[in-house]
C-alpha positions in Angstrom: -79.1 -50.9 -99.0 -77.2 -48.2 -97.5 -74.4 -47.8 -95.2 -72.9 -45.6 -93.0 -69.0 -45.4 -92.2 -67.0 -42.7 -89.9 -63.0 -41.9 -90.8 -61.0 -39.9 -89.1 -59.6 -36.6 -90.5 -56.0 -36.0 -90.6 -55.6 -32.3 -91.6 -52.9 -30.1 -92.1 -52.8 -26.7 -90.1 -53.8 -25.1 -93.5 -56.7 -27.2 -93.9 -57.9 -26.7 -90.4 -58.3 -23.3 -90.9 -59.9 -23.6 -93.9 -62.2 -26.3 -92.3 -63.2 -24.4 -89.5 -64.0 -21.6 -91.8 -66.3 -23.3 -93.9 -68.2 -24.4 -91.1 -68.4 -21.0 -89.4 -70.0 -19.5 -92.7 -72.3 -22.5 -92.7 -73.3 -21.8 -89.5 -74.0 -17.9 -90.2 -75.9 -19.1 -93.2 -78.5 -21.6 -91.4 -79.4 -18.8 -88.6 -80.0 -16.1 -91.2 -82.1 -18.8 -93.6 -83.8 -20.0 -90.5 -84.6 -16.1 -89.2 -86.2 -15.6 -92.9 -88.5 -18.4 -92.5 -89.9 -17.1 -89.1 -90.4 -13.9 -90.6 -92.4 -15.2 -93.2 -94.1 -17.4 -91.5 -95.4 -15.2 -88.7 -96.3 -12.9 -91.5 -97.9 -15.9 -93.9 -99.8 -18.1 -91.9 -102.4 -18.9 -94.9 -102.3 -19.6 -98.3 -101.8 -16.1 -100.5 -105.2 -16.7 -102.3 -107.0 -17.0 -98.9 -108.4 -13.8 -96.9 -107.3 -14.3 -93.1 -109.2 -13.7 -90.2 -106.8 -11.3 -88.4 -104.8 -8.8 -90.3 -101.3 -9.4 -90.6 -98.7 -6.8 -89.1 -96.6 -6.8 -92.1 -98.3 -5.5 -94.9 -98.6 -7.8 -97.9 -96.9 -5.8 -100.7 -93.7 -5.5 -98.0 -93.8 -9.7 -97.7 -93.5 -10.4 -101.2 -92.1 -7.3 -103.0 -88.8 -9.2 -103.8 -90.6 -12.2 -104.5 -91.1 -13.2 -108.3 -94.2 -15.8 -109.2 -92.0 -17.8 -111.4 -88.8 -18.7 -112.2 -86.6 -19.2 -115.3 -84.6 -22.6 -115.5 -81.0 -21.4 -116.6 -79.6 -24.9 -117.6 -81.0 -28.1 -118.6 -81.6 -30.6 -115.8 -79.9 -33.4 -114.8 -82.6 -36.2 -114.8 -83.3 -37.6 -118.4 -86.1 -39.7 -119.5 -86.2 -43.3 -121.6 -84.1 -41.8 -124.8 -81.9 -39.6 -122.6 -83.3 -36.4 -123.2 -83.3 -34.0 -120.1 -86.7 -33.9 -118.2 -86.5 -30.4 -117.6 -84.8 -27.9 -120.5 -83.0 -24.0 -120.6 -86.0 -21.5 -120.4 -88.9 -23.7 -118.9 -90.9 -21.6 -116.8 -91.8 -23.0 -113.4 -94.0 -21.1 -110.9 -92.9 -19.9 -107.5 -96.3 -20.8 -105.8 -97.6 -23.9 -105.2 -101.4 -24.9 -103.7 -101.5 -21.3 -102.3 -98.2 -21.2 -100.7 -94.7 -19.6 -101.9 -92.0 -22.0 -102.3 -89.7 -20.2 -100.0 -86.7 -23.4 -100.0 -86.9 -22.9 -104.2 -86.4 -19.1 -103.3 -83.7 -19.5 -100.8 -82.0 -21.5 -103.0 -81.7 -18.9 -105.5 -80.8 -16.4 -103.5 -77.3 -17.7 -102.8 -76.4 -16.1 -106.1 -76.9 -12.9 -104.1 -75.3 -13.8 -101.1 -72.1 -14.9 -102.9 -72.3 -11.0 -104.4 -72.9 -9.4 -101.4 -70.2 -11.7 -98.9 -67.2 -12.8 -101.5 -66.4 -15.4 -98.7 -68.7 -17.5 -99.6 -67.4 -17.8 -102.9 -64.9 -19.9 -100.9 -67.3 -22.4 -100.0 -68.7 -25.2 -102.4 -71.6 -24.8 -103.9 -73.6 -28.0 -102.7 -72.4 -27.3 -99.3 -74.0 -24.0 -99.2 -77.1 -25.4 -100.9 -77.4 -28.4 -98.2 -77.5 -25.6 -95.5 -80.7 -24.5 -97.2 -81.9 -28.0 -97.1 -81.6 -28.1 -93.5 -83.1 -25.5 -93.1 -85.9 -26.8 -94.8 -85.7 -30.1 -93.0 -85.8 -28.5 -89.7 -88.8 -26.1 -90.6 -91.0 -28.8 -92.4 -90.4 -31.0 -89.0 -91.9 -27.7 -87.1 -95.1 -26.3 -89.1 -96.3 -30.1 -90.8 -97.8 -32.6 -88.6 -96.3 -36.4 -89.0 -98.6 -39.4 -89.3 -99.2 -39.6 -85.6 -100.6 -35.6 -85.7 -97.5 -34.8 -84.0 -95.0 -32.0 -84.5 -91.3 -31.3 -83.4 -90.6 -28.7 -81.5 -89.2 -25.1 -82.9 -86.1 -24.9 -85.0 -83.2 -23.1 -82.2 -80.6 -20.4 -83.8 -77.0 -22.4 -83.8 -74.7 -20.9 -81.4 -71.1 -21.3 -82.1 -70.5 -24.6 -79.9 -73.9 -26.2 -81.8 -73.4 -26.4 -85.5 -71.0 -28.6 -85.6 -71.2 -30.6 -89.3 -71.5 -29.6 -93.0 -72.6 -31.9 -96.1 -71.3 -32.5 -99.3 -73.9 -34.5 -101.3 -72.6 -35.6 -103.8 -68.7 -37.8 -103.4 -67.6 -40.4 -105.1 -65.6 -44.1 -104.7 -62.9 -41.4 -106.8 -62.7 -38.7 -104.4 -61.2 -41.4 -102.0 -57.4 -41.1 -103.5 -53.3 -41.3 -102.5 -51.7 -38.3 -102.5 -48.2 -37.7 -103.4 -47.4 -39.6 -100.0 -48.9 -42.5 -100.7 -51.4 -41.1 -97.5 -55.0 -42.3 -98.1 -57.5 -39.1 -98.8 -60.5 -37.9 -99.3 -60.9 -35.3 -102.0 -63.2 -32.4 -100.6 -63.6 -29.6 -103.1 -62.5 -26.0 -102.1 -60.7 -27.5 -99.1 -58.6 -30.4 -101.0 -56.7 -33.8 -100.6 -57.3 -34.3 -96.8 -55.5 -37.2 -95.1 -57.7 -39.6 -93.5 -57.2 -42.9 -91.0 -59.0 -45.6 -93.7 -59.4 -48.2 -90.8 -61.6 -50.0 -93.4 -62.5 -50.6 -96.8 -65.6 -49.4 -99.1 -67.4 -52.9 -99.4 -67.8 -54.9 -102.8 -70.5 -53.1 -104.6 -71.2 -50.3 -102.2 -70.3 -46.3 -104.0 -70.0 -43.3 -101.8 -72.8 -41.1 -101.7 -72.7 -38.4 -99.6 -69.8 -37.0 -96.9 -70.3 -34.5 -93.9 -67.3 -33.6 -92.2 -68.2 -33.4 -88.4 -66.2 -31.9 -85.9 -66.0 -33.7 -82.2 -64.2 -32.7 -78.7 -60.8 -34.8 -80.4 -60.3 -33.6 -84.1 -62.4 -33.9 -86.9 -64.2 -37.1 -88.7 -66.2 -37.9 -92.0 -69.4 -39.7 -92.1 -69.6 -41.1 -95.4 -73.2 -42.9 -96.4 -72.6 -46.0 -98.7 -74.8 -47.3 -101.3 -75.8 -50.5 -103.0 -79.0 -50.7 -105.0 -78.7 -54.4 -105.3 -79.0 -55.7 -102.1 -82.7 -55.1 -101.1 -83.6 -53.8 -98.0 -86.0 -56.5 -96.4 -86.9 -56.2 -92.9 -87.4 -60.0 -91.7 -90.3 -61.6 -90.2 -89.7 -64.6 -88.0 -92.1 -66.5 -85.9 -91.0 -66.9 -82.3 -91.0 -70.0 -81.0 -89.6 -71.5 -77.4 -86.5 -72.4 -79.4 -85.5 -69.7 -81.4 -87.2 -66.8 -79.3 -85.4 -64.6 -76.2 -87.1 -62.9 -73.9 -84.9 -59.5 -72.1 -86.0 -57.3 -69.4 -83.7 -54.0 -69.4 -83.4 -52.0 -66.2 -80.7 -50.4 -64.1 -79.4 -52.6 -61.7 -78.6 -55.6 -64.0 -78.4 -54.2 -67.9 -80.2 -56.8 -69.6 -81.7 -59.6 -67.9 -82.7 -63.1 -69.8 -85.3 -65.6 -69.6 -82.9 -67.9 -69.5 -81.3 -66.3 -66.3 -78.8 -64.8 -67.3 -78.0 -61.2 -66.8 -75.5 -58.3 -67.6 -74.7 -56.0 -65.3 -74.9 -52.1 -65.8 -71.6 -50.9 -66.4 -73.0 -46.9 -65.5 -70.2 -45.0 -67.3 -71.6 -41.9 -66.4 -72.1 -43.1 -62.8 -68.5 -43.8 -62.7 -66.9 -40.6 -64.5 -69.3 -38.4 -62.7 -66.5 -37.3 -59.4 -63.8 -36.7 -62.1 -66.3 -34.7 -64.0 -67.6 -32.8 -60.9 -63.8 -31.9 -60.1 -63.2 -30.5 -63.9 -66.4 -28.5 -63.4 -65.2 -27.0 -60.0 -62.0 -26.1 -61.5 -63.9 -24.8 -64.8 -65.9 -22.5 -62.7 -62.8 -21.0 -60.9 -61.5 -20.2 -64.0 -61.7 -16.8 -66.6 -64.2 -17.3 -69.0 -62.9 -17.7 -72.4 -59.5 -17.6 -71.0 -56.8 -20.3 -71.9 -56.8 -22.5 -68.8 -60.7 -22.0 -69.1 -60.6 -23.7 -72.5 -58.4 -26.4 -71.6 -60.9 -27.4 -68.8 -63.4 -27.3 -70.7 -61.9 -29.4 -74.0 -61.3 -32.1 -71.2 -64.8 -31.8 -69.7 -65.8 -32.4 -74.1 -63.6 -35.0 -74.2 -64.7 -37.0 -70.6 -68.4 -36.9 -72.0 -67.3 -38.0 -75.2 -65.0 -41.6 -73.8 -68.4 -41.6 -72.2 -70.8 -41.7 -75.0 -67.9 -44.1 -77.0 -68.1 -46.7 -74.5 -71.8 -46.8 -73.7 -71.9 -47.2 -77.5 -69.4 -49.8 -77.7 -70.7 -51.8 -74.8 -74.2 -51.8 -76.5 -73.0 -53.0 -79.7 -71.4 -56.1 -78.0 -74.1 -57.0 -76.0 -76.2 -57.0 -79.1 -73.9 -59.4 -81.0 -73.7 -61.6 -77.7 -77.6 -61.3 -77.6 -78.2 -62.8 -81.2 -75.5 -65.3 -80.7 -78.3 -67.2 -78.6 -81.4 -66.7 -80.2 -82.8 -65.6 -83.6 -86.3 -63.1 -82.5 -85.5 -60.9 -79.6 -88.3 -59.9 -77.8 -88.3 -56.7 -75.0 -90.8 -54.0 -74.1 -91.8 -51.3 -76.3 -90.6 -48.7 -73.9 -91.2 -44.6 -73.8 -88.0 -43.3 -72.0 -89.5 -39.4 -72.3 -92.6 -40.8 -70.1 -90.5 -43.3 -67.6 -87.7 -39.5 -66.7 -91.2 -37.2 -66.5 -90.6 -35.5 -62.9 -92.6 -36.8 -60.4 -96.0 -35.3 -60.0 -96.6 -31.9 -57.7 -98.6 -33.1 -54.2 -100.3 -29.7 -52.6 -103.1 -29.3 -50.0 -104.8 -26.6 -48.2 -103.6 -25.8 -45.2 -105.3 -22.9 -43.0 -106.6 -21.4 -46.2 -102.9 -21.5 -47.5 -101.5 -23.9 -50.4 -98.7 -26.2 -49.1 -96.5 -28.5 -51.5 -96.2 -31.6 -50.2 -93.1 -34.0 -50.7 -93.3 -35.8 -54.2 -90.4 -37.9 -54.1 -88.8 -35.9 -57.0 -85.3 -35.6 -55.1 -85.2 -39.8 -55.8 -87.0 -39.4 -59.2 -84.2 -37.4 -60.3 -81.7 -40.1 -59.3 -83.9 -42.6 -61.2 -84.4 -40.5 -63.8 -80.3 -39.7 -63.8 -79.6 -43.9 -64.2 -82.1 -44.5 -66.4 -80.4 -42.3 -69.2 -77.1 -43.4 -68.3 -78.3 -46.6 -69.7 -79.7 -45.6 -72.7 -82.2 -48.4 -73.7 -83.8 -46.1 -76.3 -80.3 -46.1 -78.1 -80.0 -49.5 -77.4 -83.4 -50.9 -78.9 -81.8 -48.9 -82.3 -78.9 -50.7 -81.7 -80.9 -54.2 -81.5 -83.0 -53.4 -85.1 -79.6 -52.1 -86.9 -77.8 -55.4 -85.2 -80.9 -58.0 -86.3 -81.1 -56.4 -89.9 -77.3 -57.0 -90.4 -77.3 -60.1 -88.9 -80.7 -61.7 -90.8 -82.7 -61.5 -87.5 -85.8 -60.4 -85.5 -86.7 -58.1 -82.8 -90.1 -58.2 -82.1 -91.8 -55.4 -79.3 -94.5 -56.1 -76.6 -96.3 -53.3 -75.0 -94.5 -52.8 -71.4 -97.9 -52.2 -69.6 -98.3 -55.0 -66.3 -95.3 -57.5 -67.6 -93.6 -56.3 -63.7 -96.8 -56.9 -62.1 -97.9 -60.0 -63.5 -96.7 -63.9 -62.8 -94.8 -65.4 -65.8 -96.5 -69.1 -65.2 -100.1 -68.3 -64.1 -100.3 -64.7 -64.9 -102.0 -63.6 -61.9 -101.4 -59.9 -60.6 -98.4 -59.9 -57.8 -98.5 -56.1 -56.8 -95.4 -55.2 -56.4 -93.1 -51.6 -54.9 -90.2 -50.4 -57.0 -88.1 -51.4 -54.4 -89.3 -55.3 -54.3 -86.7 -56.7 -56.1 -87.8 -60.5 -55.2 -91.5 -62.2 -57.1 -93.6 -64.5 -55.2 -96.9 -65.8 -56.1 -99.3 -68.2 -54.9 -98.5 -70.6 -57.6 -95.1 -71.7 -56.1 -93.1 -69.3 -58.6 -90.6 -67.7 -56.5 -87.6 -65.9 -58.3 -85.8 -62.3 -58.7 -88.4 -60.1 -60.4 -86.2 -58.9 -63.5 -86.1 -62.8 -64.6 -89.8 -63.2 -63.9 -90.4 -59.5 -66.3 -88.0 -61.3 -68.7 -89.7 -64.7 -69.0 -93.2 -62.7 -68.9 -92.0 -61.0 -71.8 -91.0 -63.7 -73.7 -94.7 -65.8 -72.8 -96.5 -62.4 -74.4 -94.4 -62.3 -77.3 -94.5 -65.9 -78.1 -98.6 -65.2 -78.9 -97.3 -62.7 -81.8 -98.8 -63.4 -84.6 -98.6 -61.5 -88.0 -100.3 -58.4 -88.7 -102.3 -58.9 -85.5 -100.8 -55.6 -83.9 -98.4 -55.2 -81.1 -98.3 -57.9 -78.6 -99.5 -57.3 -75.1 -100.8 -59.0 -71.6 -103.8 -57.7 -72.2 -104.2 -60.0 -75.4 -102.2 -62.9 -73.4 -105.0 -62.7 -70.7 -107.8 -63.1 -73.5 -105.5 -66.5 -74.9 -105.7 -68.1 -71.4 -109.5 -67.4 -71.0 -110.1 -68.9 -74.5 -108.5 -71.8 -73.6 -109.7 -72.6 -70.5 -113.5 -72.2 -71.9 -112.2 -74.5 -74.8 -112.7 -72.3 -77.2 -108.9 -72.4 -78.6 -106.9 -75.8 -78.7 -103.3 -74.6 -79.0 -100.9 -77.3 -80.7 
C-alpha cells in the first residue's frame, strides 16, 4: 500500500537559493530533452529497418551519426537473483535498438555524462534528480505518441516556461534521511542541498518507509511530497453489495452540493464565486502595474496566493463531506459523470439569411456561467476524493451511468421532461418533490440493481428489470 504525505519546507536563505537553482536547471533540462525528442520524432516516424513512404527532410546518416547501436554496462547492476548474484554484470553488451526503434530515454540518459562536461553546474545537482527529469520526459512523450487502452492519446508535451515547472524528484529517500539537526529541528536530508528544516505535523506510520520526495514549490514557500510504502498491507479494492440499508444514493449539482436520498443536502459553498470581486480588484490593480516590476510582483504573489486559499478550501471541504458521507452508509452510489462534455461551449446556431450566413444566439453567454460553477465545484476531484476516502475507510463507491436519471420518476420510472430551470418533479404517479432528491433517490434505485461483473449500472438496464417483472419473468426476493 502506498501513501502520500506533504511537509512543509523551512529553508534557510542559503538553501533557497540553492533550491531555486536546482529547479531552474531542471527546468532547462526537460525543454532541451523534450526539443530532442520532437526532433527525432518528426525525423523517425517508422521503425529504422522499415523503408517509409515519404522521404524524410533530415537525412538519415545526420539522425543517428552520434548514435551508437549498443551500449557497454560500466558497473554491475543493482537487482540480484535467488543466490545474490547481480542480474546484470560490468561489460554486458546491451543493444541501443529495440523492435525497430532507438531507445532514445536509454540514450538521454547517458548523455548526462556529457552535459555535466559541457555545463559544470549541473555537477551541482544530484544525480537521480537529473535522471528523473529524463524520466519525465519520457513519461510525458510515451503519454503523447502511444495510444492507451481506450485508443486514446494525451495531448502534446508543452515547453516549461519559468512559472510552470514547478517540482523536482528525488527517487530514492529513506525513513534516515528524516533526521534532527544540531537544533534538535526535524529535517529532511536532501543531497547536494542538505539538512533542511521541515514542519513534521505528522508521523511516518508503523511499517510504512519513505520512498520517493519531490520538493514542490507553491504561491507560500516550499513543500515535500514524500510517497510512503508498505508491502504488507495489500491493496484490495472492496466489493460490497448495496442494499436499502447500507446503500446511499447522491445527486451532485450546483445549487445544493450534494443532495441525498434521504433528503438531506449540502449546500455549495462556491469559493471561487465568493473570492472572485477581490480577485477582479487584484487583477485591475495588476494590470495598472509595470510588468515585472516590484509592486507588479507583489500583486501578482497575492493573486497566487487568493487562488491557492481557494483550491485549499475546496479541498478541504470535499474531504469532510466525504467522511460525513460514509459516516451514514457503507456503498455510495452517484453518476458516472464527464465534466470535459457537461463545460463544452454551447453549440453555433447559423441560418441563411438573403444569401448571407447569420449566427444566431446559442445561449453560450449563460453556458459560460454554468460552465464557470460547474468547475468551481469540482465533482471530478471530488469522485477521487470519494474512491481515496472508501478505500481508507473499507468502503464502496459504486458508479451508475448519468444518462435520463433527471428525466425519469424515482417510484414508477416514467419520463417527466423536464427544463434546466425546473427545479420542482411532478409525475402522474402522485410523486411530487424537488428534483435533485428525486435524481438522488433515482440513483440509488439504478444502483441497487448492480450486480457483479454485470457492467456499469444504468436506467436503461433498470427499465428491462421492471418489464421482466411485470411479464413475470423475474421474481425478485
Amino acid at each position: 500500500m502506498q501513501l502520500t504525505y506533504k511537509y512543509r519546507l523551512k529553508p534557510t536563505k542559503a538553501q533557497l537559493i540553492t533550491i531555486a537553482a536546482h529547479l531552474e536547471l531542471c527546468r532547462r533540462q526537460y525543454n532541451y530533452r523534450l526539443g530532442e525528442r520532437f526532433r527525432w520524432w518528426e525525423s523517425t516516424r517508422t521503425p529504422i529497418n522499415a523503408y517509409p513512404l515519404t522521404a524524410s527532410i533530415v537525412p538519415v546518416e545526420e539522425i543517428y551519426k552520434n548514435i551508437p547501436l549498443t551500449r557497454i554496462q560500466t558497473r554491475d547492476g543493482r537487482k540480484k537473483d535467488e543466490n545474490g548474484n547481480p542480474l546484470t554484470k560490468k561489460g554486458d553488451i546491451f543493444s541501443n535498438i529495440e523492435g525497430g526503434y532507438v531507445q532514445w530515454q536509454t540514450l538521454q540518459l547517458a548523455d548526462l555524462k556529457n552535459t555535466k562536461k559541457l555545463f559544470p553546474e549541473y555537477k551541482n545537482l544530484d544525480s537521480q534528480v537529473l535522471q528523473d527529469v529524463v524520466n519525465r520526459v519520457e513519461t510525458s512523450f510515451s503519454n503523447f505518441t502511444t495510444p492507451d487502452k481506450n485508443g486514446n492519446r494525451r495531448g502534446k508535451p508543452k515547453f516549461k516556461g519559468f512559472h510552470y515547472y514547478k517540482s523536482f524528484t528525488y527517487p530514492q529517500l529513506d525513513n534516515l534521511n528524516i533526521i534532527k539537526d544540531e537544533k534538535n529541528r526535524i529535517c529532511i536530508d536532501l543531497a547536494k542541498i542538505g539538512q533542511v528544516p521541515m514542519v513534521f505535523h505528522r508521523s511516518i506510520p508503523t511499517g510504512f518507509k519513505v520512498k520517493t520526495g519531490t520538493v514542490i514549490k507553491e504561491a507560500d514557500g516550499w513543500y515535500i511530497s514524500l510517497t510512503l510504502e508498505d508491502k504488507t498491507v495489500p491493496v484490495t479494492v472492496v466489493e460490497i453489495q448495496p442494499t436499502d440499508e447500507n446503500s446511499l444514493g447522491i445527486d451532485l449539482g450546483i445549487t445544493n452540493y450534494v443532495y441525498l436520498s434521504n433528503g438531506e443536502r449540502i449546500e455549495n459553498p462556491r469559493f471561487l464565486r465568493k473570492s472572485a470581486e477581490k480577485l477582479a480588484r487584484l487583477q485591475v490593480k495588476l494590470a495598472n502595474r509595470v510588468k515585472g516590476s516590484k509592486p507588479w510582483r507583489i500583486i501578482k504573489d497575492k493573486i497566487s496566493k487568493l487562488h491557492q486559499f481557494v483550491a485549499r478550501a475546496r479541498l478541504d471541504f470535499q474531504f469532510q463531506t466525504a467522511h460525513k458521507l460514509f459516516e451514514q452508509c457503507d456503498v455510495l452510489i452517484l453518476e458516472d459523470l464527464s465534466i470535459k462534455n457537461l463545460t463544452r461551449r454551447a453549440k453555433i446556431k447559423t441560418d441563411i439569411e438573403h444569401g448571407n450566413l447569420i449566427y444566431l444566439p446559442n445561449g453560450q453567454a449563460a453556458k459560460s456561467g454554468l460552465n464557470k460553477s460547474m468547475l468551481d465545484a469540482a465533482h471530478g476531484q471530488f469522485a477521487t476524493i470519494l474512491k481515496y476516502v472508501a478505500g481508507k475507510l473499507g468502503k464502496s463507491v459504486l458508479f451508475v451511468d448519468p444518462k435520463g436519471t433527471s428525466q425519469h420518476c424515482w417510484n414508477c420510472l416514467n419520463k417527466v421532461p423536464k427544463e434546466l430551470s425546473e427545479r420542482w418533479h411532478s409525475c402522474e404517479c402522485g410523486e411530487s418533490l424537488d428534483r435533485d432528491e428525486n435524481s438522488a433517490k433515482l440513483i440509488k434505485k439504478i444502483g441497487l440493481n448492480y450486480e457483479s461483473g454485470g457492467g456499469t449500472p444504468s436506467l436503461k438496464k433498470a427499465l428491462a428489470q421492471r418489464e421482466k417483472e411485470a411479464c413475470g419473468l423475474t421474481v425478485r426476493p
